[in-house]
C-alpha positions in Angstrom: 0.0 0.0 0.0 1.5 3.2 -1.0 1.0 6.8 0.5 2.2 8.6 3.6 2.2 5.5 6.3 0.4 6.7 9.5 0.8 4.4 12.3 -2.7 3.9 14.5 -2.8 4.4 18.8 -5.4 3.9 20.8 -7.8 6.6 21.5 -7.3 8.9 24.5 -8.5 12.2 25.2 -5.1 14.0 25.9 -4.1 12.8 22.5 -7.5 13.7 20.9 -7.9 17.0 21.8 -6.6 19.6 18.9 -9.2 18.0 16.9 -12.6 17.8 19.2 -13.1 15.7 22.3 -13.5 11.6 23.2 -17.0 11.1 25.0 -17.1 8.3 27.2 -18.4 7.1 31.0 -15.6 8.0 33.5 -14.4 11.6 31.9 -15.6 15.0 33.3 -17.5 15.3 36.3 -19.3 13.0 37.6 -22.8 13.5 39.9 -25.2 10.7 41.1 -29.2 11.3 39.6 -32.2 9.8 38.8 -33.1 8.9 42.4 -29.7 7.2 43.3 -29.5 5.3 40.4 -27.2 6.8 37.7 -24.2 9.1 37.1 -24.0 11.8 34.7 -20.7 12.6 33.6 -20.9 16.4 32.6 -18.3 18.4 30.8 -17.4 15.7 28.6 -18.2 17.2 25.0 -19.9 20.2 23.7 -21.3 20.8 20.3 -20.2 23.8 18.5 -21.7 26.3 15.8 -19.3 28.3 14.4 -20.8 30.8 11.8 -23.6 30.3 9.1 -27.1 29.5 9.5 -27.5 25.8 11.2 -30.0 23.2 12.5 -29.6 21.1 14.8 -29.4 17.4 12.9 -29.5 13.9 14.1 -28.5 10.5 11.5 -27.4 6.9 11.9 -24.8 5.6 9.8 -24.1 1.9 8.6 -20.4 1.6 8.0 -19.2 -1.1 6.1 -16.3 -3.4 8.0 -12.9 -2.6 6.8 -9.4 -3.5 7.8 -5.8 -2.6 8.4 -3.9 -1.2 6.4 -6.4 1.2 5.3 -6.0 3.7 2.4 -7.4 7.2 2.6 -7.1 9.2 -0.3 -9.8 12.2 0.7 -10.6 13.7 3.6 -13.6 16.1 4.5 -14.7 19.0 7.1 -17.2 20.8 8.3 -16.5 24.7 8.9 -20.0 25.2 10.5 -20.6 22.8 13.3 -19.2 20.2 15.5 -20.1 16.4 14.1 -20.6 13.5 17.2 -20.2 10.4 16.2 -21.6 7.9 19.0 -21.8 4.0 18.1 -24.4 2.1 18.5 -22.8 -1.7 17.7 -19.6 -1.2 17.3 -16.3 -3.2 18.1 -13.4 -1.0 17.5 -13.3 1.8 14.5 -10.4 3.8 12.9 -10.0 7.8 13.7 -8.3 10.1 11.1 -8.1 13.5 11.7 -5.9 16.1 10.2 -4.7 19.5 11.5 -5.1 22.7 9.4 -1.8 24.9 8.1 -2.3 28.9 8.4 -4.9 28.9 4.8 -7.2 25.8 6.1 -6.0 23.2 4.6 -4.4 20.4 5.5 -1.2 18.8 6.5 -1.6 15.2 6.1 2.4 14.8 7.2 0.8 15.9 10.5 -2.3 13.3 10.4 -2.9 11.6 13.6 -5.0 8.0 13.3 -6.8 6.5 16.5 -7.9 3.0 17.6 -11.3 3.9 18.9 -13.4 1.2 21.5 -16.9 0.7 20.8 -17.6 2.2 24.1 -16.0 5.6 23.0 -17.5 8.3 20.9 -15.8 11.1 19.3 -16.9 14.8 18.5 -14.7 16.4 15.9 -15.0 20.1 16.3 -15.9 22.5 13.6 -13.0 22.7 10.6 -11.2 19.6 11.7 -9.9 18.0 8.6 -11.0 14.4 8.9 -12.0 10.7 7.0 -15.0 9.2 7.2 -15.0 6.5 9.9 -13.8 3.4 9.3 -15.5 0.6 11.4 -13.1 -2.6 11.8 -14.1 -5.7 12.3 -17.6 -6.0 11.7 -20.4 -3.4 10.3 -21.0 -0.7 12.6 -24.3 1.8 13.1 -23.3 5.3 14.5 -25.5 8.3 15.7 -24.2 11.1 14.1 -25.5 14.5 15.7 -23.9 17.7 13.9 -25.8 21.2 13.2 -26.8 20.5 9.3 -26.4 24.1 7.3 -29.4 25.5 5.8 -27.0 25.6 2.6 -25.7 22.1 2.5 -22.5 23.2 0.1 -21.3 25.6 2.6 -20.4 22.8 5.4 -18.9 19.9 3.6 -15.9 20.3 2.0 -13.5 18.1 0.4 -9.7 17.8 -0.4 -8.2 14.8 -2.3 -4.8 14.5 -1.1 -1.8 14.6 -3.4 -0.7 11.2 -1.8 -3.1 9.2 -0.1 -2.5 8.3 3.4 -2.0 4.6 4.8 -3.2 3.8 8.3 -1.3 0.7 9.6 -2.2 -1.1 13.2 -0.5 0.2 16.0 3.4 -0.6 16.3 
């Protein structure tokens, strides 16, 4: 497999967080409710609008299973909102995400790939270069919650890298 060879780690907030946050039981702050017999773990994630006329926008996604080494040759962003990804059925799924150079767009020498559990959801926040998920394994469904633009052009953009990346497992 050619391309720029990104090695995969598992997914942790600290290592997560230029891009959006990891949602998950046991992060933030935790309070007991419901009459004794749950905690709510606050703070964890917050959904983002940045500019531009938005609703708020709720989908499930059926991801095909893929595996390792994966080949990524476009990535995708949304400039107007923050896009959760929670799954439903999951067993582990891949994480690309991308950091932005001074103009917007991407460095894909500076990509960062992340071994997510199926007990973890992940909020990219708004702008963050990033490839679709990649469910591994088995076939995955995912609630997708995002604020959908009035204009559906203005909020999704594209850019086909020059080289494609390669996600490997972790070393």
């Amino acid at each position: 497999m050619t391309g720029i060879l990104i090695p995969s780690r598992p997914l942790e907030p600290d290592g997560f967080r230029p891009f959006g946050d990891v949602v998950q039981a046991g992060l933030g702050t935790v309070s007991r409710v419901n009459d004794g017999r749950a905690d709510r773990f606050d703070g964890v994630g917050r959904l983002e609008r940045s500019m531009g006329d938005t609703a708020p926008a709720i989908a499930v996604y059926r991801i095909d299973a893929s595996t390792l080494p994966h080949r990524i040759p476009r990535l995708e962003r949304h400039p107007l909102s923050s896009q959760l990804f929670v799954p439903m059925n999951a067993a582990r799924y891949l994480v690309v995400a991308v950091p932005s150079d001074g103009e917007g767009l991407p460095v894909p020498g500076r990509a960062a790939a992340f071994l997510a559990a199926g007990n973890q959801a992940i909020n990219y926040r708004p702008g963050v270069w990033h490839c679709p998920l990649v469910a591994l394994d088995r076939p995955a469904d995912f609630i997708m919650v995002m604020g959908q633009a009035f204009d559906a052009s203005a909020d999704c953009e594209f850019f086909d890298l020059p080289e494609p990346l390669a996600v490997g497992p972790a070393p």
